[in-house]
C-alpha positions as a Markdown table, in Angstrom:
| # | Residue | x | y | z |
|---|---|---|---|---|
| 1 | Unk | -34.3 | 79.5 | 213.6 |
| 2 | Unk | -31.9 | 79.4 | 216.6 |
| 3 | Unk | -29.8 | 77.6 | 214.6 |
| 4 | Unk | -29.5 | 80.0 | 211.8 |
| 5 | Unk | -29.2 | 82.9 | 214.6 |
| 6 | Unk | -26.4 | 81.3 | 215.8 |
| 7 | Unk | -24.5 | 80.5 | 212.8 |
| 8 | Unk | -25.0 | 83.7 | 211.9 |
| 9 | Unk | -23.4 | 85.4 | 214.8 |
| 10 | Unk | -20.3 | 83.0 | 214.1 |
| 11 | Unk | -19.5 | 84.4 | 210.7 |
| 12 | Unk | -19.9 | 88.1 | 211.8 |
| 13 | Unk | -17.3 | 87.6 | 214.4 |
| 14 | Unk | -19.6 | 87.6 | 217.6 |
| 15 | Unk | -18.7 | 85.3 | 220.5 |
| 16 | Unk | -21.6 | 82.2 | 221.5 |
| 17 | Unk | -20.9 | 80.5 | 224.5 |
| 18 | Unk | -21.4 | 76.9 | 225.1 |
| 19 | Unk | -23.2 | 75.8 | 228.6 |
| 20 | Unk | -21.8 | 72.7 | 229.7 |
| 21 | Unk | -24.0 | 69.9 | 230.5 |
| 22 | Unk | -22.8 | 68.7 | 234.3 |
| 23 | Unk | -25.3 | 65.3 | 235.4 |
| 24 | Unk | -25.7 | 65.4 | 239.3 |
| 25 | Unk | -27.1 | 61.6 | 240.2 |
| 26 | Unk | -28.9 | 61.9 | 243.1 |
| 27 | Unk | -29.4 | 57.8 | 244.6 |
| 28 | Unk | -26.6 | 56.0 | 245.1 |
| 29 | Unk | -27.5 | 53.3 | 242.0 |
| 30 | Unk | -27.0 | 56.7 | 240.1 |
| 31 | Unk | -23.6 | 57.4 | 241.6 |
| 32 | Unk | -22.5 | 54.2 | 241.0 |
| 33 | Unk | -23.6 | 54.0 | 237.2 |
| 34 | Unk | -21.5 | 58.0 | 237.2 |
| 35 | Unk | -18.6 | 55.7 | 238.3 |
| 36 | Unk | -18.1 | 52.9 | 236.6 |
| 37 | Unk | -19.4 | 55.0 | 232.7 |
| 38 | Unk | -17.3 | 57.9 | 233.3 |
| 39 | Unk | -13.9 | 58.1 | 234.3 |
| 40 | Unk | -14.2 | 61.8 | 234.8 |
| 41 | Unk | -17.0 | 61.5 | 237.4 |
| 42 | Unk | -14.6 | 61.4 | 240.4 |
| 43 | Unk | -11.2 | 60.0 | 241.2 |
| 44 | Unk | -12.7 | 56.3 | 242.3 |
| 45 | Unk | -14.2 | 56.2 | 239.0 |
| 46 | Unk | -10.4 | 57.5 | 237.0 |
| 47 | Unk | -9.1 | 54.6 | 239.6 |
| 48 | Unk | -11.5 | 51.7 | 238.4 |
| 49 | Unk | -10.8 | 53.0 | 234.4 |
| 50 | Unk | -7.0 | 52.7 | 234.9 |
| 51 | Unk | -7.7 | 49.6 | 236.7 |
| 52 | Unk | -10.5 | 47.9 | 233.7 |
| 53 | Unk | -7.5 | 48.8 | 231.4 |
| 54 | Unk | -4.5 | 47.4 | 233.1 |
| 55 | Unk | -6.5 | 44.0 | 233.3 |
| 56 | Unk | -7.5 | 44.3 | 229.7 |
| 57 | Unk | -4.0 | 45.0 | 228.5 |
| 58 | Unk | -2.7 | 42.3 | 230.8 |
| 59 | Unk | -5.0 | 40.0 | 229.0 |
| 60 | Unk | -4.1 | 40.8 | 225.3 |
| 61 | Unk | -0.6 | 40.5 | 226.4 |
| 62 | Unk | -0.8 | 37.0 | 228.1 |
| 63 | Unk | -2.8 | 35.7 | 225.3 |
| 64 | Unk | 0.1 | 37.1 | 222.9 |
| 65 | Unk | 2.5 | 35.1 | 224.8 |
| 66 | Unk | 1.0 | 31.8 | 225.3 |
| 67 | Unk | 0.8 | 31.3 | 221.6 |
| 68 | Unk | 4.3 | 32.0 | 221.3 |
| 69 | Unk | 7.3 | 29.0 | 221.3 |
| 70 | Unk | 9.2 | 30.6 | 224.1 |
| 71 | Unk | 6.2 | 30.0 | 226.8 |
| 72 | Unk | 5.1 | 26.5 | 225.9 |
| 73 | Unk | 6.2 | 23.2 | 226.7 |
| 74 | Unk | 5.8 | 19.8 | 225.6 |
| 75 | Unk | 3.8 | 17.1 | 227.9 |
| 76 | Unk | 5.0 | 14.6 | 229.6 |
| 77 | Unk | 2.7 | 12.3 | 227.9 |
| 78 | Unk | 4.6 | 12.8 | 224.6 |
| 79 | Unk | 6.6 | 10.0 | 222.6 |
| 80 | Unk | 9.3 | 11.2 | 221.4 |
| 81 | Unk | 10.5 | 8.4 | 219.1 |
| 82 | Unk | 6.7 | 8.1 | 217.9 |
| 83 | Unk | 4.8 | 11.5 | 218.1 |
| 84 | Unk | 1.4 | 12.4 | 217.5 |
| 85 | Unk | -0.3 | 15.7 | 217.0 |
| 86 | Unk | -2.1 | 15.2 | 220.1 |
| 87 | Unk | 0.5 | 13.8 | 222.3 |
| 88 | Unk | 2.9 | 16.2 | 221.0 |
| 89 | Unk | 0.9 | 19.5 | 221.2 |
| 90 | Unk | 2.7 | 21.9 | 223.0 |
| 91 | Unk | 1.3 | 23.8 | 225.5 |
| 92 | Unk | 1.5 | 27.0 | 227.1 |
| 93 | Unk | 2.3 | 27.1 | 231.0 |
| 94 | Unk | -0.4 | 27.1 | 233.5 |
| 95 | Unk | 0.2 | 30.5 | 234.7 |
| 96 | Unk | -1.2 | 32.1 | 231.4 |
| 97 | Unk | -4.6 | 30.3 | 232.3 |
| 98 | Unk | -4.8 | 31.6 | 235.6 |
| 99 | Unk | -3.7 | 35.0 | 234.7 |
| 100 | Unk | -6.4 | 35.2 | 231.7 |
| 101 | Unk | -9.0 | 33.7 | 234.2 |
| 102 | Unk | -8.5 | 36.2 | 236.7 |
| 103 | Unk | -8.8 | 39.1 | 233.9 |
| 104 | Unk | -11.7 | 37.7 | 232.5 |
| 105 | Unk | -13.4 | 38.0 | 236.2 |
C-alpha cells in the first residue's frame, strides 16, 4: 500500500524524498571490511581502490606484452641450423614474470 501511496504522489507532481542509507561499523574488523568493499568509505579506502586497479591494469598490460614479438627472445639453448619447437620457443623476458608475480600478490 506504501508503494502505491508513493507512486501515486509521483504522478500528481508531489515531491518524495529518498533517505540515504549511511552504515556506521562500529569494531575495527567492520572498518576494515568498510575499507577495502567501498571506495567511498574514506580516503584510505579511495587510496587502496586506485591502488587494486593500477596493479590489475599493470597486469593485463604485461601479459599483453609478453605475448608480443617485440618482448621475447630466443634461448641460448637454440640450434639455429637445426631448430626445434622446443629449443626454439621464444620467450618473453624475465621482468614480465616478476612484474605479473608481484600483481598477483
Amino acid at each position: 500500500r506504501d508503494e502505491a501511496d508513493r507512486l501515486d504522489a509521483e504522478l500528481k507532481g508531489e515531491k518524495t524524498q529518498l533517505v540515504k542509507f549511511e552504515y556506521k561499523p562500529e569494531t575495527r574488523v567492520q572498518q576494515l571490511f568498510m575499507t577495502l568493499e567501498d571506495p567511498t568509505y574514506s580516503v584510505a579506502a579511495k587510496t587502496f581502490s586506485s591502488f587494486i586497479m593500477v596493479l590489475i591494469l599493470t597486469g593485463c598490460a604485461t601479459q599483453i606484452m609478453e605475448s608480443m614479438e617485440e618482448f621475447q627472445f630466443l634461448p641460448r639453448k637454440c640450434n639455429k641450423s637445426r631448430p626445434t619447437v622446443s629449443s626454439c620457443r621464444r620467450k618473453p623476458f624475465r621482468e614480465f614474470y616478476i612484474i605479473e608475480a608481484a600483481c598477483m600478490l
